[in-house]
C-alpha angles and dihedrals in degrees: 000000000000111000086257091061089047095036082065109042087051093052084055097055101047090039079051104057096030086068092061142030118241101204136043076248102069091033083075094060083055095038129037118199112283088032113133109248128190108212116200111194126212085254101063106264131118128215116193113201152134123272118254099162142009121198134149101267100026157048128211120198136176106221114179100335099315132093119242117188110212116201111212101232075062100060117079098178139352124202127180122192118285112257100240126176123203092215089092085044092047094045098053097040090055099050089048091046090052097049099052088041090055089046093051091043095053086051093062104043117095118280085210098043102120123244093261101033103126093222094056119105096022091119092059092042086050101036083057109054084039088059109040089050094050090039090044087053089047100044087049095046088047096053093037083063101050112092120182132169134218135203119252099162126032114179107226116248 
């Protein structure tokens, strides 16, 4: 093995278990109580609760109103939502809203309207806030709707 092959090998270990965590220990660092969890068991099912307790060899989950204690030779992964702002969403929408909005304003705006006229260049002006607000709304409602998980516990094989 040359020191590429196992430098390497060794980034994706420790790229592997930093993403997540490998005991009910470090899953409270990821997941405070109260926190939704998605449990995945070694069968196959998958049970999606609140935390109750954390300990090191269980979980603890309040599922519909009942409580469901999770050992943890029996869990095979756990995910939570992905903490996503819309900031990104809003910000992007807006500069693409604002652009299109810009190009269609200029459109509209007269081919003979001199240089210095005041009302040239309104239907850009306008085109653009116009734009940047509907685009900002889109681009909010767009990422608001996007729900992703991530691991914070995988069992090891």
């Amino acid at each position: 093995m040359n020191r590429y092959t196992f430098g390497a090998a060794a980034a994706l270990v420790l790229f592997a278990t930093s993403a997540t965590a490998q005991s009910f220990a470090a899953l409270e660092d990821q997941a405070a109580l109260g926190t939704t969890l998605y449990v995945t068991d070694t069968a196959g099912e998958e049970t999606r609760g609140r935390i109750v307790k954390l300990s090191d060899l269980s979980l603890t989950l309040q599922v519909d109103g009942t409580r469901q204690q999770f050992a943890m030779a029996d869990i095979a992964r756990v995910e939570r939502r992905k903490r996503d702002s819309v900031r990104n969403g809003v910000l992007i929408g807006a500069a693409a809203g604002a652009l299109a909005g810009f190009t269609l304003g200029k459109s509209m705006d007269s081919p003979g309207c001199p240089r210095r006229g005041s009302e040239c260049g309104q239907g850009a002006v306008v085109g653009t806030v116009g734009g940047a607000f509907w685009g900002a709304v889109g681009g909010w409602i767009v990422d608001a709707l996007v729900r992703s998980r991530e691991s914070v516990y995988v069992a090891r094989p």
